[in-house]
C-alpha positions as CSV (number, residue, x, y, z in Angstrom):
1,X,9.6,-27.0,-2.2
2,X,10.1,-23.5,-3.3
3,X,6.8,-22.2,-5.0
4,X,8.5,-20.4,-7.9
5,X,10.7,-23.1,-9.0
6,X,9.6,-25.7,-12.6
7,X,11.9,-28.2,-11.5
8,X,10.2,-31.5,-12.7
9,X,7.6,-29.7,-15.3
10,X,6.5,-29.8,-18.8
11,X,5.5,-27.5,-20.7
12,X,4.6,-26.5,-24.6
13,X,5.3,-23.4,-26.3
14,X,3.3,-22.2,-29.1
15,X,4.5,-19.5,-30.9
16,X,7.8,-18.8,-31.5
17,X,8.7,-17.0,-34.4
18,X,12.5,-15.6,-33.5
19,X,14.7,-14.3,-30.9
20,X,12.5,-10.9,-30.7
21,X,9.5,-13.3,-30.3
22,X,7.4,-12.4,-27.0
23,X,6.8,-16.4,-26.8
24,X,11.5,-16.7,-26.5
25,X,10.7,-14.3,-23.8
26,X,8.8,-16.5,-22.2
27,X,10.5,-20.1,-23.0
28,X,13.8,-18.6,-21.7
29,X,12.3,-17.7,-18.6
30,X,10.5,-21.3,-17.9
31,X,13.5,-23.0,-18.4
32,X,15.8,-21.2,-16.3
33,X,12.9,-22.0,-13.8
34,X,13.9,-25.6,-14.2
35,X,10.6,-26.5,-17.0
36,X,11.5,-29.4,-19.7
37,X,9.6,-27.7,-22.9
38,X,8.6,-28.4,-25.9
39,X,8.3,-26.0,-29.0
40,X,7.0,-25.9,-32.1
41,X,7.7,-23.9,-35.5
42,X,5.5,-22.5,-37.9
43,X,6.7,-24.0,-41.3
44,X,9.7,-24.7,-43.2
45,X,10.9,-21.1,-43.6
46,X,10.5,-20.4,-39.8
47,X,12.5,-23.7,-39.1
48,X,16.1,-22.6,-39.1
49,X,14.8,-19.5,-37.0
50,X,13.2,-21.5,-34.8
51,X,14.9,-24.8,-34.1
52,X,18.8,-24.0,-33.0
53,X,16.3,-21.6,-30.2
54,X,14.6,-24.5,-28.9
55,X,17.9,-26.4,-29.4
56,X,19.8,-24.2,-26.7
57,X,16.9,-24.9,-24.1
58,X,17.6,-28.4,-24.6
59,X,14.1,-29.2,-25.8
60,X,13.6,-32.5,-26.6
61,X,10.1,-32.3,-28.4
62,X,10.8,-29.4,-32.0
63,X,7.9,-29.8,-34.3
64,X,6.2,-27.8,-36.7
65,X,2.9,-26.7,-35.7
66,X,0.4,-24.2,-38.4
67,X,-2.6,-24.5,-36.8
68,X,-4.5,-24.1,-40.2
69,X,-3.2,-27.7,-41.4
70,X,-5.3,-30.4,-40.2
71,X,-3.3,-32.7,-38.0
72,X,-0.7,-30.6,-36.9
73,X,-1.6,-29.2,-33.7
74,X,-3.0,-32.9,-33.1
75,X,0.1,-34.3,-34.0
76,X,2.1,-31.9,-31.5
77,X,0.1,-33.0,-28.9
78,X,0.1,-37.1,-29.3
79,X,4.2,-36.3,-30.0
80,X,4.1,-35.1,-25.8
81,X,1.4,-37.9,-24.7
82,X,4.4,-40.2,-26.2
83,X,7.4,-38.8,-24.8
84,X,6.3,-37.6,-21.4
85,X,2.1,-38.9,-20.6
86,X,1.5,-35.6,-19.0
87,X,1.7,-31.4,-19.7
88,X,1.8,-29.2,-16.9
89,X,1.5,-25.8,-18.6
90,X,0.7,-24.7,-22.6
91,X,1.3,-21.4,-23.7
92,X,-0.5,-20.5,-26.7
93,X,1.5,-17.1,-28.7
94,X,0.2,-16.9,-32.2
95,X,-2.4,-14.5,-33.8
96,X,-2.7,-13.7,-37.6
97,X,-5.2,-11.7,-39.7
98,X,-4.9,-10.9,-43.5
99,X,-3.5,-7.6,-44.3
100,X,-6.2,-6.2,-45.5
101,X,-8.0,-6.9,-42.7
102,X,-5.5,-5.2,-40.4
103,X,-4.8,-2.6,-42.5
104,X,-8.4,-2.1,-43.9
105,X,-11.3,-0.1,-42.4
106,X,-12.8,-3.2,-40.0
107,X,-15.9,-2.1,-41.4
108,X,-14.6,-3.6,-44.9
109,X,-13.8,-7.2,-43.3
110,X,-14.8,-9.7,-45.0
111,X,-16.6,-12.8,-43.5
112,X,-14.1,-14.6,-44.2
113,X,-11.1,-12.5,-42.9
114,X,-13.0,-12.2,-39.7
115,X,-13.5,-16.2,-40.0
116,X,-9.4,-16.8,-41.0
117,X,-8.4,-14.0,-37.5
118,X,-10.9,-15.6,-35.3
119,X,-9.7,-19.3,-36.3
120,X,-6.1,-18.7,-35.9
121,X,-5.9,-16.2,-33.1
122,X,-8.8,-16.9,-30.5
123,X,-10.4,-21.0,-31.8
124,X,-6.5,-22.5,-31.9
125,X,-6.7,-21.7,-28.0
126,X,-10.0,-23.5,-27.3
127,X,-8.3,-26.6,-29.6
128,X,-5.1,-26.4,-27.4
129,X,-7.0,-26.5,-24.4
130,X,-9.0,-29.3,-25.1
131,X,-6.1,-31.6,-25.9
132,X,-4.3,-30.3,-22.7
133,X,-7.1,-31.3,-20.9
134,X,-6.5,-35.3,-20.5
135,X,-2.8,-34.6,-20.4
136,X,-3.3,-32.4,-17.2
137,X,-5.0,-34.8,-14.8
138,X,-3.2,-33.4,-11.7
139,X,-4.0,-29.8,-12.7
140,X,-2.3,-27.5,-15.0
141,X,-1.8,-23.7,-16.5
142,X,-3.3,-22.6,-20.1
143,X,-1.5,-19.6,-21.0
144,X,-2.0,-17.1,-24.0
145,X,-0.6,-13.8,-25.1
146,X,-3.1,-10.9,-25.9
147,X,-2.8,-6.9,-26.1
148,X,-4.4,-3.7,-25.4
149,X,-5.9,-3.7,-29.2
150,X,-8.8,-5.8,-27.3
151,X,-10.0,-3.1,-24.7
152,X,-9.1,-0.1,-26.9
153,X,-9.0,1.3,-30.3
154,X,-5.3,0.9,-32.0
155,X,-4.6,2.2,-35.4
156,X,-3.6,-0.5,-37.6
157,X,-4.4,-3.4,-35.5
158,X,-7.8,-3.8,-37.5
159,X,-9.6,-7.3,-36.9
160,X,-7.1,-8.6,-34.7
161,X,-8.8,-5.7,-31.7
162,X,-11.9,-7.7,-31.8
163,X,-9.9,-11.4,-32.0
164,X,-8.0,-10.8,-29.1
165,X,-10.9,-9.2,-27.2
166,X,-12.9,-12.7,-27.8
167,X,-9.0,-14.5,-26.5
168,X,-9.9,-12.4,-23.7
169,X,-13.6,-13.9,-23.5
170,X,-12.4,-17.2,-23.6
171,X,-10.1,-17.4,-20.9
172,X,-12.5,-16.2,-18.5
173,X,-14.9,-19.0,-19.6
174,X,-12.0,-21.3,-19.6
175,X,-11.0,-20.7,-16.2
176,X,-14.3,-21.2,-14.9
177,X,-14.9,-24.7,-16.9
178,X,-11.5,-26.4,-16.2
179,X,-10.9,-24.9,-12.4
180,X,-12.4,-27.8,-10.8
181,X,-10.1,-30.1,-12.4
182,X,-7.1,-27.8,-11.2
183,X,-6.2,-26.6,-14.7
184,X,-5.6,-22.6,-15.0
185,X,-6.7,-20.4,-17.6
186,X,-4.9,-16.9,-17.9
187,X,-3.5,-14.2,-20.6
188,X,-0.4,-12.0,-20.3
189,X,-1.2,-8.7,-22.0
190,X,2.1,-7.1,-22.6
191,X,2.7,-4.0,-23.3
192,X,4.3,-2.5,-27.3
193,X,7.2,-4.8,-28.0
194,X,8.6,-4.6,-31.4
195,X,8.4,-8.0,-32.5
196,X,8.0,-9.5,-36.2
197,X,4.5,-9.0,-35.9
198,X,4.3,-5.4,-34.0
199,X,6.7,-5.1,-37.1
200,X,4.0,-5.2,-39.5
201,X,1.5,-2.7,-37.8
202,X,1.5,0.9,-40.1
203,X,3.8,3.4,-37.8
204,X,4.4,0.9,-35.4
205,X,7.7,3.2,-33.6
206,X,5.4,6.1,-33.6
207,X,2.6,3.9,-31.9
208,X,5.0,2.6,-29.5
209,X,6.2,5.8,-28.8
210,X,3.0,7.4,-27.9
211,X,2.1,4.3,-26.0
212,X,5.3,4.4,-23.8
213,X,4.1,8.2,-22.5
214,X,1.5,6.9,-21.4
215,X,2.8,4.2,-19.3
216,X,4.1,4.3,-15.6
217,X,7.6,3.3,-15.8
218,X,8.3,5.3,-19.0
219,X,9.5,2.9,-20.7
220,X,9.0,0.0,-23.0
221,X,8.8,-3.2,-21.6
222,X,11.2,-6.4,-22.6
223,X,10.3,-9.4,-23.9
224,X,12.0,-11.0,-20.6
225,X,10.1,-9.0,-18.5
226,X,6.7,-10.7,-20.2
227,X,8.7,-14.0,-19.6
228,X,9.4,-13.8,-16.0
229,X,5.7,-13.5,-15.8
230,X,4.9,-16.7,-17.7
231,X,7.4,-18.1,-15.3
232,X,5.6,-17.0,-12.4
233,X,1.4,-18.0,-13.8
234,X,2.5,-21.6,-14.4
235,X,4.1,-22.0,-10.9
236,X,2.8,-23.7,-7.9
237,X,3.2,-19.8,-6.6
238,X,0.2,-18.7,-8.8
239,X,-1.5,-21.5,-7.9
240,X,-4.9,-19.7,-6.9
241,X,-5.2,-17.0,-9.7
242,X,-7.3,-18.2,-12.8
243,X,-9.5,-16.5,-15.0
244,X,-7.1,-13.0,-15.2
245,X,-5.9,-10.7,-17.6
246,X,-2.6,-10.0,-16.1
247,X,-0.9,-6.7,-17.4
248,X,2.6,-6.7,-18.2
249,X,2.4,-3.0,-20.0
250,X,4.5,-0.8,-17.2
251,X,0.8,0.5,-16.2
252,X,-0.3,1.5,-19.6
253,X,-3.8,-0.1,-18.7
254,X,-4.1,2.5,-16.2
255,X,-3.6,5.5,-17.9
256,X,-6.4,6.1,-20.0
């Protein structure tokens, strides 16, 4: 059986927001690797962005998924217990912190800013994990998206540096809790990519820009690139790395 392939798999994607999405990177790339996914949507008004996306890879499970709403990440998950009894790979894309809190001096956040970013961005994992655990009884891959912010100051990024940085922490705990079982924990930390949320960071193109100097390959990296990644974690082929932060940033990590 060839290691790389997802014939026969299922898998849930978190995190979708549009076709510039990091997360479409990465469901395009499992399902040309043969993986049967399903996919949720924020809300209403990320609905019509979101579904006819899922609908071209065929996924039979579309549901709307705000991790702040009690119920709905629960609900997502008893939706695949029904349809298929098993999940052989999550991966978990969203992040959110107020404005003001990104924006802000992080020595202004308020408790509850820091609360909201930590809940949504770094907890939501540690809930998805837990209700992948029963559904991955012959082993499995947790997979989240995080981003230099966690190792490094970044203008603009605010709260979310220290959010991500505690994403970070988790897998590694993660890993070593759930390895015994055969389930995975790793993060992809991608390099600038101007998606909806980059979008929102103050002088994002001038960020990037400076950030793409840096790198190795002198150049931005693709949301496909990130995806063909994903694709390669939750395969039999990766079948002995847990626990990793694994760099997609064209060396940017190195540089200094």
């Amino acid at each position: 059986m060839n290691p790389f392939s997802l014939e026969g798999s299922r898998g849930l994607v978190i995190g979708i927001a549009n076709n510039q999405s990091i997360a479409w990177g990465c469901a395009q790339a499992l399902a040309a690797q043969g993986a049967t996914l399903a996919v949720t949507y924020l809300n209403e008004k990320a609905e019509p962005h979101v579904r006819p996306l899922a609908e071209k890879l065929d996924a039979p499970i579309i549901l709307p998924c705000d991790v702040t709403h009690p119920g709905e990440l629960e609900a997502v998950f008893e939706a695949v217990q029904s349809r298929w009894g098993k999940l052989d790979f999550a991966l978990h894309a969203i992040a959110y912190a107020r404005k003001d809190d990104l924006y802000g001096r992080y020595l202004d956040c308020s408790a509850d800013g820091f609360a909201h970013a930590m809940s949504v961005s770094c907890h939501s994992f540690l809930r998805m994990a837990r209700l992948a655990e029963p559904l991955m009884k012959a082993g499995g891959c947790l997979l989240t998206l995080t981003f230099s912010g966690s190792e490094r100051y970044m203008p603009g990024y605010g709260v979310m540096g220290p959010a991500k940085a505690a994403l970070e922490c988790s897998v590694k705990y993660l890993a070593a809790e759930l390895g015994a079982q055969g389930i995975r924990v790793n993060a992809l930390s991608a390099g600038p990519i101007r998606t909806r949320a980059a979008s929102g960071i103050p002088d994002f193109d001038a960020l990037q820009g400076e950030m793409v100097k840096r790198t190795f390959i002198g150049r931005p990296v693709t949301i496909e690139e990130v995806g063909q990644a994903a694709a390669f974690l939750v395969s039999r082929a990766a079948r002995a790395t847990t626990g990793t932060i694994h760099y997609v940033d064209g060396g940017l990590h190195q540089s200094g």
